[in-house]
PyMOL Python script that loads the backbone (N, CA, C, O; Angstrom):
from pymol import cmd

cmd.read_pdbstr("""\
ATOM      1  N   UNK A   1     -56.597  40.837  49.375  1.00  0.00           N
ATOM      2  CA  UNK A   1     -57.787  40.828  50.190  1.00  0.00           C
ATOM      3  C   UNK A   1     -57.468  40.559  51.649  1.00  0.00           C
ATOM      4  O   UNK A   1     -58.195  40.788  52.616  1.00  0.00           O
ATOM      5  N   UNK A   2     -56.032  39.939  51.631  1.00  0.00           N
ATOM      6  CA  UNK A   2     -55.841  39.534  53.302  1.00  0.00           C
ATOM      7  C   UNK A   2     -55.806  40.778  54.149  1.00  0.00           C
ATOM      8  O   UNK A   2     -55.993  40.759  55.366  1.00  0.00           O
ATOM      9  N   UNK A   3     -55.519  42.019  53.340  1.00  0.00           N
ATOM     10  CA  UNK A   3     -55.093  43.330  54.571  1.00  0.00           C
ATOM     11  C   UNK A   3     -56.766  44.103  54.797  1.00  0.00           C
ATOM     12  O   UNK A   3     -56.865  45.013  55.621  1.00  0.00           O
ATOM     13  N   UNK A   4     -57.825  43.713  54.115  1.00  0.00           N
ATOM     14  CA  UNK A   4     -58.873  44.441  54.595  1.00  0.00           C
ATOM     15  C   UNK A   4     -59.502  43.601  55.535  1.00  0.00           C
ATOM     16  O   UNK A   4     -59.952  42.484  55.281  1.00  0.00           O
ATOM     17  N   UNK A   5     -59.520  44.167  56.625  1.00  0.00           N
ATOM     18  CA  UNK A   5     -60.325  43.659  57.908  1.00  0.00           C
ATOM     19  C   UNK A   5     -61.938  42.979  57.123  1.00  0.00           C
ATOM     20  O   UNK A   5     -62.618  43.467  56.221  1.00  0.00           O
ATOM     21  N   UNK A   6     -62.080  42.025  57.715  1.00  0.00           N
ATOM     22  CA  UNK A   6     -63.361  40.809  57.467  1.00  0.00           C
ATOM     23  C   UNK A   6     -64.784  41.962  58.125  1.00  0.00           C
ATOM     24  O   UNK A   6     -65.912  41.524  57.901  1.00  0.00           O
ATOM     25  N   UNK A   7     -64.733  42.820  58.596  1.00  0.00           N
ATOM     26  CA  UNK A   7     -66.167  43.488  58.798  1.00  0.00           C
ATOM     27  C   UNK A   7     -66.079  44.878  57.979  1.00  0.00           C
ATOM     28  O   UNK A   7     -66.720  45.861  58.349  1.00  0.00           O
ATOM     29  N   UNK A   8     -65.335  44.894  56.966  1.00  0.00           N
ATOM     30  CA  UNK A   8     -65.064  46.011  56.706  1.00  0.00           C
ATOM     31  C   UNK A   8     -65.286  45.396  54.878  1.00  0.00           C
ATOM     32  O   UNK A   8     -65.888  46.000  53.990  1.00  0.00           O
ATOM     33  N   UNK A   9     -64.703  44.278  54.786  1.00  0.00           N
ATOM     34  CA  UNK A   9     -64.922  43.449  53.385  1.00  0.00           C
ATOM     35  C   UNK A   9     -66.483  42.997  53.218  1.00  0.00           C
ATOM     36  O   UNK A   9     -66.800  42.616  52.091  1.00  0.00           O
ATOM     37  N   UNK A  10     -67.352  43.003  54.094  1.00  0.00           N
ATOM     38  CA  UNK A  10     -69.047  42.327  54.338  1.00  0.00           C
ATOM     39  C   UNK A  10     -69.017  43.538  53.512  1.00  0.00           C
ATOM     40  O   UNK A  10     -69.099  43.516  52.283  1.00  0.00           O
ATOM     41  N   UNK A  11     -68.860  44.899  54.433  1.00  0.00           N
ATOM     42  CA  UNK A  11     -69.734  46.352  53.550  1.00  0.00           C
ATOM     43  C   UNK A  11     -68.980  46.725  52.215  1.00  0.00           C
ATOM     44  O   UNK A  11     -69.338  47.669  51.511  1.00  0.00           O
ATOM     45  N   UNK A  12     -68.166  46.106  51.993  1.00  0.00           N
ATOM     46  CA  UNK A  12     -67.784  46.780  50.535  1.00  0.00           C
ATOM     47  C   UNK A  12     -68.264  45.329  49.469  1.00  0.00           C
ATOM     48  O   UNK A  12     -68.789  45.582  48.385  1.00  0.00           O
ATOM     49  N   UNK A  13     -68.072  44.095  49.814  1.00  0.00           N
ATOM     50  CA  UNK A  13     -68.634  43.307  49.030  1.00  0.00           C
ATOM     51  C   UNK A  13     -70.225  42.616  48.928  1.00  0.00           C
ATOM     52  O   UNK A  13     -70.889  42.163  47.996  1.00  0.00           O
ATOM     53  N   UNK A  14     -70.447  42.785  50.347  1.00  0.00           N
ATOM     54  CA  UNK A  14     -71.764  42.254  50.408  1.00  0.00           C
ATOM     55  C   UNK A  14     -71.362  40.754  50.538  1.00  0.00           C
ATOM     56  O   UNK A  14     -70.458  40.137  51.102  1.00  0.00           O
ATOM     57  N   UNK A  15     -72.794  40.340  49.507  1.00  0.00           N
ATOM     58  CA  UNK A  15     -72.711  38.354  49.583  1.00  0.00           C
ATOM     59  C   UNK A  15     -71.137  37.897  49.139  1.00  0.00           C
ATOM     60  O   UNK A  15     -70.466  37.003  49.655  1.00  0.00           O
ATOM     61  N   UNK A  16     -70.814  38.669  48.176  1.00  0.00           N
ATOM     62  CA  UNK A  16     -69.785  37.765  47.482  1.00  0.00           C
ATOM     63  C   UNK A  16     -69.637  38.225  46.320  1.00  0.00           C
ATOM     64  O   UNK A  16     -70.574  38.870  45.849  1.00  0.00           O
ATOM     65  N   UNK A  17     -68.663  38.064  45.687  1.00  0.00           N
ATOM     66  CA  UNK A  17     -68.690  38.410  43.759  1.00  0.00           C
ATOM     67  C   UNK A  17     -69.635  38.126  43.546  1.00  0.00           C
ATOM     68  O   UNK A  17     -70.477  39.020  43.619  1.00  0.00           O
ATOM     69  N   UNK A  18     -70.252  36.292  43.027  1.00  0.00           N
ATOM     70  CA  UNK A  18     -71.073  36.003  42.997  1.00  0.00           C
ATOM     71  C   UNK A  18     -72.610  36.773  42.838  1.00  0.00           C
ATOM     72  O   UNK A  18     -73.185  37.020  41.778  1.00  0.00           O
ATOM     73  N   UNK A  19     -72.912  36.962  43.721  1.00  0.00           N
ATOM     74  CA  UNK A  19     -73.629  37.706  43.724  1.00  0.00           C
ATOM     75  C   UNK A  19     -74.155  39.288  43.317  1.00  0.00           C
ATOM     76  O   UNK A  19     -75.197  39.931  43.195  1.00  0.00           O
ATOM     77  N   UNK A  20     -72.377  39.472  43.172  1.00  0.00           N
ATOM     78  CA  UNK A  20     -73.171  41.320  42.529  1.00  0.00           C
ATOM     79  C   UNK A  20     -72.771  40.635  41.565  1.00  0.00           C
ATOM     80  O   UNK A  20     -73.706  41.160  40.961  1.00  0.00           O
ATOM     81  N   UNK A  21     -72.301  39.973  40.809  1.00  0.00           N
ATOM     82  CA  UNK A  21     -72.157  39.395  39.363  1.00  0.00           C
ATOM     83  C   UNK A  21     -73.763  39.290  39.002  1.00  0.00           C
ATOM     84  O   UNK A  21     -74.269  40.042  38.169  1.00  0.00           O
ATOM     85  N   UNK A  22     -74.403  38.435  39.604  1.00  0.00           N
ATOM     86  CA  UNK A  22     -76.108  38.158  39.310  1.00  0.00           C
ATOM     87  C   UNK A  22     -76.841  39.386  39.085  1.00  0.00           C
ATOM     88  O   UNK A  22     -77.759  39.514  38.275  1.00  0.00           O
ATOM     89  N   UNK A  23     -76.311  40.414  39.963  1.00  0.00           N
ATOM     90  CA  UNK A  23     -76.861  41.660  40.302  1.00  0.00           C
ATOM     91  C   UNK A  23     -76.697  42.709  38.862  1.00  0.00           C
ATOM     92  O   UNK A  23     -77.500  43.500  38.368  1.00  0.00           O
ATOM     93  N   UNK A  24     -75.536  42.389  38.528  1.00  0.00           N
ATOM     94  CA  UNK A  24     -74.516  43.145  37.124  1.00  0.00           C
ATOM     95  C   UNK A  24     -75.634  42.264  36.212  1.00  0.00           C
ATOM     96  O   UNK A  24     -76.434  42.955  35.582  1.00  0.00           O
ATOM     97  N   UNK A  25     -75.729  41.145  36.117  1.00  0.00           N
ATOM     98  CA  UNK A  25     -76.528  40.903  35.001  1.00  0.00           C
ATOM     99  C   UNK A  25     -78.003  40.822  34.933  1.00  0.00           C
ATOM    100  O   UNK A  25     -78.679  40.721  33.909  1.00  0.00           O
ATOM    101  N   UNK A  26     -78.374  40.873  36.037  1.00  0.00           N
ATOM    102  CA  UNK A  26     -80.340  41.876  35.863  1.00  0.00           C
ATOM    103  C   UNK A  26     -80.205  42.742  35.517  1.00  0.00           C
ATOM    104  O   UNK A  26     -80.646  43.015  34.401  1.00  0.00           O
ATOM    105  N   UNK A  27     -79.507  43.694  36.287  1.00  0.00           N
ATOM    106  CA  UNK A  27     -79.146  45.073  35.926  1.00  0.00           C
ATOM    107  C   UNK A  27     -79.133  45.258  34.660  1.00  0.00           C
ATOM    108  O   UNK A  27     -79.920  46.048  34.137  1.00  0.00           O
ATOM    109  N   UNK A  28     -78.305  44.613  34.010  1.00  0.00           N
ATOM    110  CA  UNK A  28     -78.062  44.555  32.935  1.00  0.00           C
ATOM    111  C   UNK A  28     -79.048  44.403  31.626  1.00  0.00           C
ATOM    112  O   UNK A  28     -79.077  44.952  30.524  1.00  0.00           O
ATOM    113  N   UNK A  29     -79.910  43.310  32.328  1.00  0.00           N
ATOM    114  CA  UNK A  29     -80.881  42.843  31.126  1.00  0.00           C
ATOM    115  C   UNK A  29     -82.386  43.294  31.156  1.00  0.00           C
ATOM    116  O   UNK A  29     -83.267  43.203  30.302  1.00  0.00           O
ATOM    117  N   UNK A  30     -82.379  44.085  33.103  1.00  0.00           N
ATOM    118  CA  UNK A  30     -83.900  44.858  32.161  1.00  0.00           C
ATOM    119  C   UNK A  30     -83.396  46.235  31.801  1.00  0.00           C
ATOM    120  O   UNK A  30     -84.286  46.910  31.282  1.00  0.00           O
ATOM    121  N   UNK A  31     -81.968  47.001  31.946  1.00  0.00           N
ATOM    122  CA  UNK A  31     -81.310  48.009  30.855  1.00  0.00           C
ATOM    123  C   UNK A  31     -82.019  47.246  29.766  1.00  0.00           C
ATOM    124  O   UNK A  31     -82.994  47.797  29.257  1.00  0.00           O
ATOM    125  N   UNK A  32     -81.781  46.452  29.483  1.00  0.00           N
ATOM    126  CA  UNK A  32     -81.938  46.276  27.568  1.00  0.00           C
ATOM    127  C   UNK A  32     -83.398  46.036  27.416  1.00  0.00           C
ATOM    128  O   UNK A  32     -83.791  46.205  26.261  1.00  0.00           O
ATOM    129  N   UNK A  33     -84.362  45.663  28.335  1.00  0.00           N
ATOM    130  CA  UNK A  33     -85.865  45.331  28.504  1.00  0.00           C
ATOM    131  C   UNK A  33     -86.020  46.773  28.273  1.00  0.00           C
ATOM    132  O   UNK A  33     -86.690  46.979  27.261  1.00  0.00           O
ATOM    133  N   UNK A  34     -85.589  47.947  28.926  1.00  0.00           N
ATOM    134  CA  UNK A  34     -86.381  48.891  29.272  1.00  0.00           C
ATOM    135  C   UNK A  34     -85.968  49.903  28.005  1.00  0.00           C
ATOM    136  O   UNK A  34     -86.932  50.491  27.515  1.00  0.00           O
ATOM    137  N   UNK A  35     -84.542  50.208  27.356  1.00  0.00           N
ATOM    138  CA  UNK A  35     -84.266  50.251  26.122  1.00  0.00           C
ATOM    139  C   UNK A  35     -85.153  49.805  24.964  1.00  0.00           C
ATOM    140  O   UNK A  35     -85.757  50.584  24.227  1.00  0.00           O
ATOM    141  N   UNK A  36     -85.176  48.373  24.869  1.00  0.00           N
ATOM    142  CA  UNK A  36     -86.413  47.784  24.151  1.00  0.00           C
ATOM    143  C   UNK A  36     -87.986  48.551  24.033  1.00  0.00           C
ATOM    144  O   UNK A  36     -88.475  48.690  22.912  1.00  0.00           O
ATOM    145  N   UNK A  37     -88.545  48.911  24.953  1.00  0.00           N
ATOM    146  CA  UNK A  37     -89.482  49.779  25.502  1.00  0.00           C
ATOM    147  C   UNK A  37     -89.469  50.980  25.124  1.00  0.00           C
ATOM    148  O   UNK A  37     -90.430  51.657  24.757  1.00  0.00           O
ATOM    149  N   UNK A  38     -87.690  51.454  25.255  1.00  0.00           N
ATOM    150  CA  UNK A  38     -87.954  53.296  24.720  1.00  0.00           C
ATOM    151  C   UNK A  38     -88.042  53.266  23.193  1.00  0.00           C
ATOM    152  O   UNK A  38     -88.794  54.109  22.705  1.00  0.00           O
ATOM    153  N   UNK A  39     -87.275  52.272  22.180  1.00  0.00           N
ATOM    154  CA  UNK A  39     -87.333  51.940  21.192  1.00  0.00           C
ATOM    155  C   UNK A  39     -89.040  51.911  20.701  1.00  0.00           C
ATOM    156  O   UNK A  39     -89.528  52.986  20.353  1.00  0.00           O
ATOM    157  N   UNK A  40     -89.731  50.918  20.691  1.00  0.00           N
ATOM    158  CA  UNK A  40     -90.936  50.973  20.902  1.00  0.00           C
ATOM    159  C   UNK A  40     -92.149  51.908  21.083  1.00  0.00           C
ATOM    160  O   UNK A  40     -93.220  51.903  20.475  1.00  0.00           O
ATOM    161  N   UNK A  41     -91.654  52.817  22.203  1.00  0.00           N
ATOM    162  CA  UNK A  41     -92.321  53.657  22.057  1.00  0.00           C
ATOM    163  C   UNK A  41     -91.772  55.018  21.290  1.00  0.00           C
ATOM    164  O   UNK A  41     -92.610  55.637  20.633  1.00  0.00           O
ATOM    165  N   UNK A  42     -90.583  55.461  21.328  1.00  0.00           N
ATOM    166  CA  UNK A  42     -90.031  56.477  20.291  1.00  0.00           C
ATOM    167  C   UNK A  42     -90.761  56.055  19.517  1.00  0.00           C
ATOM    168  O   UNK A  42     -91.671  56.844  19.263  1.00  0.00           O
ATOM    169  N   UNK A  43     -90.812  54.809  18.802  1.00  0.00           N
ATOM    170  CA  UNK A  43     -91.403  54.560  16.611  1.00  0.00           C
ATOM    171  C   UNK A  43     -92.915  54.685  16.746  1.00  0.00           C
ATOM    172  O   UNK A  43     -93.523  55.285  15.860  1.00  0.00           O
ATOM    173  N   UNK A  44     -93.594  54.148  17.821  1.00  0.00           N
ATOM    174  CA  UNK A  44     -94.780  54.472  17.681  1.00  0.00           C
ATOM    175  C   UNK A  44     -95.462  55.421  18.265  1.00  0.00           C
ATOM    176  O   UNK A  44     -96.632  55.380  17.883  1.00  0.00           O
ATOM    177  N   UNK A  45     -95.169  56.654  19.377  1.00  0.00           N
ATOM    178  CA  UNK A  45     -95.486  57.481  19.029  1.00  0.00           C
ATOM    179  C   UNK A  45     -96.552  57.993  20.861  1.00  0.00           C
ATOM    180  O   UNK A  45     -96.997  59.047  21.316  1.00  0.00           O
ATOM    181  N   UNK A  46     -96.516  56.367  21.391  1.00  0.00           N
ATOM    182  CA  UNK A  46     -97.675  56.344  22.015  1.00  0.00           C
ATOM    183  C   UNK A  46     -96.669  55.704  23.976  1.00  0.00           C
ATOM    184  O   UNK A  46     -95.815  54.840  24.180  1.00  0.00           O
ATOM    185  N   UNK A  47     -97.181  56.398  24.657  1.00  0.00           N
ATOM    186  CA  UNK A  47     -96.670  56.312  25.931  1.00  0.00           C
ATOM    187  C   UNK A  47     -96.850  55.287  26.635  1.00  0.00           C
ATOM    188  O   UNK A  47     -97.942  55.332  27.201  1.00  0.00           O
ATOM    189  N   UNK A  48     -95.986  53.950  26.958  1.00  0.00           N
ATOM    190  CA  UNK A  48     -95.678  52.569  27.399  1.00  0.00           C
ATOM    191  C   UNK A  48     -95.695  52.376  28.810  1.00  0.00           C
ATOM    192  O   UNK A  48     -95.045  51.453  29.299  1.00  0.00           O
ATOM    193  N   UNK A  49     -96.561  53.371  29.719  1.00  0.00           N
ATOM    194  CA  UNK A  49     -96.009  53.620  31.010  1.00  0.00           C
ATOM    195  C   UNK A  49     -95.483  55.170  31.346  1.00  0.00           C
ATOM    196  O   UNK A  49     -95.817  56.236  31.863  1.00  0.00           O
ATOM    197  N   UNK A  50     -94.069  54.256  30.438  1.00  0.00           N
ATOM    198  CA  UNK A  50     -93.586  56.142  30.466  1.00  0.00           C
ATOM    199  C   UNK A  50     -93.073  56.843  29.171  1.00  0.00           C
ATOM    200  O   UNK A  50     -92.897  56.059  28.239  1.00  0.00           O
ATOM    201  N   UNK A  51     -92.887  57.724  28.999  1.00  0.00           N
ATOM    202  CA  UNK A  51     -92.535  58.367  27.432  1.00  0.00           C
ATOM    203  C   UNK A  51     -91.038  57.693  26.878  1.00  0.00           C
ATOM    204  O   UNK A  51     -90.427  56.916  27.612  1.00  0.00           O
ATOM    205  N   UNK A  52     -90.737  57.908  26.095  1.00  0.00           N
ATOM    206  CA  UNK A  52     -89.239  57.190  25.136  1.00  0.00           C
ATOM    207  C   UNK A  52     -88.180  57.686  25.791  1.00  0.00           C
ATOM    208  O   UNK A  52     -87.153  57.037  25.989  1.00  0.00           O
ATOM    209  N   UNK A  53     -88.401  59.068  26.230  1.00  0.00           N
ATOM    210  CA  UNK A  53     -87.211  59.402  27.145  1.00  0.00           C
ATOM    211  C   UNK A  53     -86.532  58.583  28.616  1.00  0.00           C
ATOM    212  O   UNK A  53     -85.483  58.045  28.969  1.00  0.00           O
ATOM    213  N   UNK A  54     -87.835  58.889  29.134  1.00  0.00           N
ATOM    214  CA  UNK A  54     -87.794  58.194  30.199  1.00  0.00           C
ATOM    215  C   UNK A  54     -87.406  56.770  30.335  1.00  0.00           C
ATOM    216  O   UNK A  54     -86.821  56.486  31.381  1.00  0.00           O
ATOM    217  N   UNK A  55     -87.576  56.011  29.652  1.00  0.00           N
ATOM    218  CA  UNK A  55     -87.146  54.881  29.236  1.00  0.00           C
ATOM    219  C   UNK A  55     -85.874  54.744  28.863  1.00  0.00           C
ATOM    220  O   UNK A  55     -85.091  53.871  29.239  1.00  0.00           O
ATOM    221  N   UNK A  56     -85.685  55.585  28.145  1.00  0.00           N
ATOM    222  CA  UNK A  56     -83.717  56.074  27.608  1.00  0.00           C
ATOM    223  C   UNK A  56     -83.177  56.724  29.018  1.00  0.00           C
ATOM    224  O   UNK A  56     -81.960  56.564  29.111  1.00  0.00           O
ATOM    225  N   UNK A  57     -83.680  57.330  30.005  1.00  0.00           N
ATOM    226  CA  UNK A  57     -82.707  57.553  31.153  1.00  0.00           C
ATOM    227  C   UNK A  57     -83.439  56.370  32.129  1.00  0.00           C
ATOM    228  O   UNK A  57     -83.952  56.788  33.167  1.00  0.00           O
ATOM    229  N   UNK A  58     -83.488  55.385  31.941  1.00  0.00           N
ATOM    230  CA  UNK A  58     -83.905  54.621  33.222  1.00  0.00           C
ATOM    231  C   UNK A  58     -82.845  53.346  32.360  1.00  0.00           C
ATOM    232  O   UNK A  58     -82.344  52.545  33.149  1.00  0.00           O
ATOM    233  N   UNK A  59     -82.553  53.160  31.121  1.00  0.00           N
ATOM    234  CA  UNK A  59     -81.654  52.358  30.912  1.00  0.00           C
ATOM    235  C   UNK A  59     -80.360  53.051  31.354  1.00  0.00           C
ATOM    236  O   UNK A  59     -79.621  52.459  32.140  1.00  0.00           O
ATOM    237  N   UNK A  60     -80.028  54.311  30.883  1.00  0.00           N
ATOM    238  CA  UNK A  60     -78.719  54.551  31.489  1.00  0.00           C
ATOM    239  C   UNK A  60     -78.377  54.429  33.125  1.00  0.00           C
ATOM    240  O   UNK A  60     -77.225  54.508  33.552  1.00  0.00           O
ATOM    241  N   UNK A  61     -79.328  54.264  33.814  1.00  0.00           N
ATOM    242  CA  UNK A  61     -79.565  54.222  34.974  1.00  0.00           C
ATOM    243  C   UNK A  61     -78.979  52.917  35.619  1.00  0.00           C
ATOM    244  O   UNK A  61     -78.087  52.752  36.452  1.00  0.00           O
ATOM    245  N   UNK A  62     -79.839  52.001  34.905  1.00  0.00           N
ATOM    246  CA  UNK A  62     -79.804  50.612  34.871  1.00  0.00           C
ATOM    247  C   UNK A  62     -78.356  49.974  34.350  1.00  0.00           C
ATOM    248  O   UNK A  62     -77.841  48.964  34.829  1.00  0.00           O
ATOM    249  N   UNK A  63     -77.807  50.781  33.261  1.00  0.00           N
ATOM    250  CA  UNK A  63     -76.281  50.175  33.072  1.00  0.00           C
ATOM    251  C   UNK A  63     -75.710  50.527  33.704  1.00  0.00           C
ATOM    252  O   UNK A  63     -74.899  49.844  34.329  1.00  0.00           O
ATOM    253  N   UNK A  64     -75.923  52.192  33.883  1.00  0.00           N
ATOM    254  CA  UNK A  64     -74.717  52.166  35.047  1.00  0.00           C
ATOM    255  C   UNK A  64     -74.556  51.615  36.327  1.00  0.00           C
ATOM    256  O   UNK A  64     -73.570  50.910  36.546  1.00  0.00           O
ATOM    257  N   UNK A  65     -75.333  51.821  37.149  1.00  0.00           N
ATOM    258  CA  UNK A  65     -75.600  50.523  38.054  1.00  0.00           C
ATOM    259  C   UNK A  65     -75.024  48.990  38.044  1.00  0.00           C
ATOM    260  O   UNK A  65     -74.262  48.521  38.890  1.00  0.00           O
ATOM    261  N   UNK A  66     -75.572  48.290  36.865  1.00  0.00           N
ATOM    262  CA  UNK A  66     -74.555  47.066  36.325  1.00  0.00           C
ATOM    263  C   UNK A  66     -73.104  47.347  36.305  1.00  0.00           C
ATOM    264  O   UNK A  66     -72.205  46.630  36.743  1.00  0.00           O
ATOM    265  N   UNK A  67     -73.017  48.452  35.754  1.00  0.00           N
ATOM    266  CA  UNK A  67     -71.720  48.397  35.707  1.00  0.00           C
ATOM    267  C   UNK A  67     -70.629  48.206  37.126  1.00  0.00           C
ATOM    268  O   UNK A  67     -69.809  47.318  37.360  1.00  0.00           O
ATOM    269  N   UNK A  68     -70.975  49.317  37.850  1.00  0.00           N
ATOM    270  CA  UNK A  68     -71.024  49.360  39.014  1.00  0.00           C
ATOM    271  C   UNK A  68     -70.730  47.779  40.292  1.00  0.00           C
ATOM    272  O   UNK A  68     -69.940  47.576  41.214  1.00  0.00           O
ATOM    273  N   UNK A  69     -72.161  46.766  39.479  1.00  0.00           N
ATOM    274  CA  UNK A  69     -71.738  46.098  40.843  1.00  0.00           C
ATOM    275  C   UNK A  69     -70.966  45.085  39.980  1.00  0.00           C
ATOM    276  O   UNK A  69     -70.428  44.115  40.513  1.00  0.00           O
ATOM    277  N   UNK A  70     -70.894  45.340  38.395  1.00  0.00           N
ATOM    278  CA  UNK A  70     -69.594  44.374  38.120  1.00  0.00           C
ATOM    279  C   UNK A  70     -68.443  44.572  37.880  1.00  0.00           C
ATOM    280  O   UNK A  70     -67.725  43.688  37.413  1.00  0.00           O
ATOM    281  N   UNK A  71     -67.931  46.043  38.208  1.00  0.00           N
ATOM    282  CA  UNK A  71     -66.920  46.729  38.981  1.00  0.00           C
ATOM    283  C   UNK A  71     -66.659  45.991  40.570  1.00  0.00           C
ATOM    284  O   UNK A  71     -65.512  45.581  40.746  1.00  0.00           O
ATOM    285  N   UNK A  72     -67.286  45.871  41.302  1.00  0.00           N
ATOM    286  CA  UNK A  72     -67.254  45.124  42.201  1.00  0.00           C
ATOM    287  C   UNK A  72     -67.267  43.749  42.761  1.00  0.00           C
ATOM    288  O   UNK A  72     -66.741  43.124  43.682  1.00  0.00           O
ATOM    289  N   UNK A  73     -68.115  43.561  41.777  1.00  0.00           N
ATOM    290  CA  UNK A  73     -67.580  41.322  41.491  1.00  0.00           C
ATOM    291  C   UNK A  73     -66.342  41.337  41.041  1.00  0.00           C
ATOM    292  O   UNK A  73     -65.410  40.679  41.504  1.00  0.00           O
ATOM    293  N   UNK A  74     -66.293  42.249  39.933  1.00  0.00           N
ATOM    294  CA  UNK A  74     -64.535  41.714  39.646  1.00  0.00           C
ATOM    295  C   UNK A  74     -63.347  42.242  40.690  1.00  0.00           C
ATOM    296  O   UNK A  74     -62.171  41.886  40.617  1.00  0.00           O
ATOM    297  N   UNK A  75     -63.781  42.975  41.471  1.00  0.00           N
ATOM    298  CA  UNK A  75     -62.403  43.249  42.588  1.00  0.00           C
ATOM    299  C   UNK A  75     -63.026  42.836  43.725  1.00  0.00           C
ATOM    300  O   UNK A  75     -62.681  43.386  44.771  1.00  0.00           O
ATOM    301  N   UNK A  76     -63.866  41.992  43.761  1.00  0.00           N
ATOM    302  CA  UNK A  76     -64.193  40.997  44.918  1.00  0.00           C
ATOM    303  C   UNK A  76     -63.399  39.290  44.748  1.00  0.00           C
ATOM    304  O   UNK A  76     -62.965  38.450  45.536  1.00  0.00           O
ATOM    305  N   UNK A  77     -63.542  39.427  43.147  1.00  0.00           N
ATOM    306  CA  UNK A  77     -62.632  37.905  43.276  1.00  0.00           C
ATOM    307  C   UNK A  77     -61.161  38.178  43.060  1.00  0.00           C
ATOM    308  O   UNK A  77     -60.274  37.335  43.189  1.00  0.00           O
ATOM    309  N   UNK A  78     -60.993  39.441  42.718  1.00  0.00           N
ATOM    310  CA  UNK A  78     -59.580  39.414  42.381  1.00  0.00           C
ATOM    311  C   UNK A  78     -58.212  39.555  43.494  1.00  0.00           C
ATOM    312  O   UNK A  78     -57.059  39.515  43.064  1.00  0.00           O
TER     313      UNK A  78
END
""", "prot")
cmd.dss("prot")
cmd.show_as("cartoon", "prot")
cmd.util.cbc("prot")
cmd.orient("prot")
């Protein structure tokens, strides 16, 4: 971390690991809220907002994203 210039480490890390860590795990857990939801509505039949699909691409959305900023917490502390 010592060879990347300090205004150049703000835009690739932001706050801190820390923090996209927090970020990785919302991310993370309304993925599984909103999963929960497509589940739900796939079995019953009836539209939650939005249809079962939609719900199934707004979790993949949502993990990948997580994934993403905990791709980045972990090579922020490392």
């Amino acid at each position: 971390m010592s060879q990347i210039p300090e205004n150049i480490r703000f835009l690739l890390f932001g706050f801190g690991p820390e923090m996209a860590a927090r970020m990785a795990l919302v991310a993370n857990s309304l993925g599984l809220a909103a999963m929960i939801l497509g589940i739900i509505a796939g079995a019953t039949g009836k539209n939650l907002g939005l249809g079962a699909t939609n719900w199934f691409l707004l979790t993949i959305a949502l993990f990948i994203w997580g994934l993403g900023q905990w791709l980045v917490s972990y090579l922020g502390a490392k």
